[in-house]
Every structure is written in C-alpha cells, then in structure tokens.
matplotlib code that plots the C-alpha trace (Angstrom):
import matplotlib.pyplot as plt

x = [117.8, 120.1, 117.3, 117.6, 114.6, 114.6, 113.7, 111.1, 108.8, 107.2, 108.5, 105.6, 104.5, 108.2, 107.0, 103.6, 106.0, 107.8, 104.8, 102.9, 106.6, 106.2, 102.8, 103.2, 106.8, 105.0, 106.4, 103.6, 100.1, 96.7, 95.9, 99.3, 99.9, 102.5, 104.6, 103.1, 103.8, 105.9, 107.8, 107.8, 109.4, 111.9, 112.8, 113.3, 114.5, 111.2, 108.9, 106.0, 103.7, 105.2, 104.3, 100.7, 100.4, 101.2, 99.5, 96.0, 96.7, 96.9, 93.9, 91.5, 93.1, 91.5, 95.1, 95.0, 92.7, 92.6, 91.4, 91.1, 93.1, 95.0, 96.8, 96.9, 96.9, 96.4, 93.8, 91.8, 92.2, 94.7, 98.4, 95.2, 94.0, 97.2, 98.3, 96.0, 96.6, 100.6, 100.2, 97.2, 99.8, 102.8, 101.2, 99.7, 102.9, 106.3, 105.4, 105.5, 108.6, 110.0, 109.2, 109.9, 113.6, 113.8, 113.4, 115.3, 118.0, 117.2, 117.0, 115.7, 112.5, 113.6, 116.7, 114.6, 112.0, 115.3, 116.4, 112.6, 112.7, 116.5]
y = [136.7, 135.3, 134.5, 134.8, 135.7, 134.1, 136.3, 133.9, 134.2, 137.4, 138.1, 138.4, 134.7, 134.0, 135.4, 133.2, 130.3, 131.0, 131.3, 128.5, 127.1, 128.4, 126.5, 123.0, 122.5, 123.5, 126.7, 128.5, 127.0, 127.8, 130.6, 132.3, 135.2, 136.8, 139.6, 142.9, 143.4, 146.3, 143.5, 141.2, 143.6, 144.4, 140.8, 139.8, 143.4, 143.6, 146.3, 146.9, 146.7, 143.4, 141.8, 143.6, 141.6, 138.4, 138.4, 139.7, 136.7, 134.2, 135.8, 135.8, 131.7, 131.2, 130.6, 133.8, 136.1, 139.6, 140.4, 144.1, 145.3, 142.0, 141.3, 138.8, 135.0, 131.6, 130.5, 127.3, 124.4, 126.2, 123.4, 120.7, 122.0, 123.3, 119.7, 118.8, 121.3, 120.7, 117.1, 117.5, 120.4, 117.6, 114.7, 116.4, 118.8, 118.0, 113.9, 113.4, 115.1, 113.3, 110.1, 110.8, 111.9, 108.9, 107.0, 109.2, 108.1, 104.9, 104.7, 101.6, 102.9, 100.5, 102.2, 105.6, 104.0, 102.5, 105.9, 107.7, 104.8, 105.5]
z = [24.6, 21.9, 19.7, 15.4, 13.7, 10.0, 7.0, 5.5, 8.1, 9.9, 12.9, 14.7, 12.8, 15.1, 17.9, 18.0, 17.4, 20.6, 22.7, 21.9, 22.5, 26.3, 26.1, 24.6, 27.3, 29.8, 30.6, 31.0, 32.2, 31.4, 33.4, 33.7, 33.3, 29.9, 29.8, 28.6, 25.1, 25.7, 28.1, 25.4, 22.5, 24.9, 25.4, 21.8, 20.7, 18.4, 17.7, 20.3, 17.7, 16.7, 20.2, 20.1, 17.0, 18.1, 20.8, 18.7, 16.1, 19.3, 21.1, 18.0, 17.5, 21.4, 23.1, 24.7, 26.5, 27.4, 30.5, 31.2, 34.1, 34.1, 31.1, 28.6, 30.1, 28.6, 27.5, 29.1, 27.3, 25.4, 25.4, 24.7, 21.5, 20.7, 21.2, 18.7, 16.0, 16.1, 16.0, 13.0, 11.3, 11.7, 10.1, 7.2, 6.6, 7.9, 8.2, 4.4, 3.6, 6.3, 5.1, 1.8, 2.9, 4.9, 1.1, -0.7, 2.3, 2.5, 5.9, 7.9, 9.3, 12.7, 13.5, 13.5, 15.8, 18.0, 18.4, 19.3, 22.4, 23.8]

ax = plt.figure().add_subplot(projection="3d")
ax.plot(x, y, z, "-o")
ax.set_aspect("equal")
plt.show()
C-alpha cells in the first residue's frame, strides 16, 4: 500500500485518519460497504486487532455501522457531519498556528488567497 505510519500517533488513531480520508474525497459513500477488518489489516500490514479498533472508535463516533451479516458500512449523514467536525477541528486547531506562521513569515495574506483561487 506504500503507506508510513508515524510514531506519535496510534496506529489505529492512523487508520481512522485514512478512512474518514475515503469519506470526506468521496471515495466511499454513505451506504458502502468497507473491507472486513481482517481485509483491512491486510492492506496496511497492521494488526487485525488494530482494524477492529478503528473501526469500534468510528462506529461508537456514528460514521460507521455494524450491520450483522453485512459488514461494516457508512454511516448516513456520515461525509456531512464529518464535514463539519474537520472544518470546526481546522479553525480552532491548525487555523491559528497557521496564521501565526504566516506572521512569523510575513507573508501577504493576498498572495495566499491568489494561490487558494488558481
């Protein structure tokens, strides 16, 4: 898969990251269908276990559901209030130390806005 797991996060904190990833770009849709865990693990040369634990953290957090016999799918609603908990988890987190890199930088807030619109 190619993918590096960092050691200051858990990896199955990673693994959330990469599936509500699959959600917000559209990847997969409310509804689908996801890989077993066992399917998962495999893919990202994890533990089992690891999976099983992302995919309890994501289902108790409403973007997943188990449905027995099925599988685990996504959620209704789920890329919406995603949506709105990235965008929330931006502005009050990553938004001020950007801003206050930009100043440290001084960087002409225009010429970041030129390049959001190219």
């Amino acid at each position: 898969m190619g993918f590096t797991w960092t050691d200051d996060i858990p990896i199955y904190r990673q693994l959330m990251g990469e599936i509500i990833g699959w959600i917000l770009s559209g990847k997969i849709q409310d509804g689908d269908l996801l890989p077993s865990a066992r399917k998962l693990a495999e893919q990202y040369d994890v533990n089992p276990l690891t999976a099983v634990k992302a995919y309890q953290e994501l289902t108790s957090n409403n973007v997943l559901d188990k449905q027995r016999g099925i599988g685990i799918i996504v959620r209704e609603g789920a890329a919406k209030m995603l949506r709105r908990s990235e965008k929330r988890k931006f502005i009050n987190e990553e938004w001020p130390r950007i801003v206050e890199r930009v100043k440290l930088m001084n960087i002409d807030p225009k010429l970041l806005l030129n390049d959001l619109e190219d």
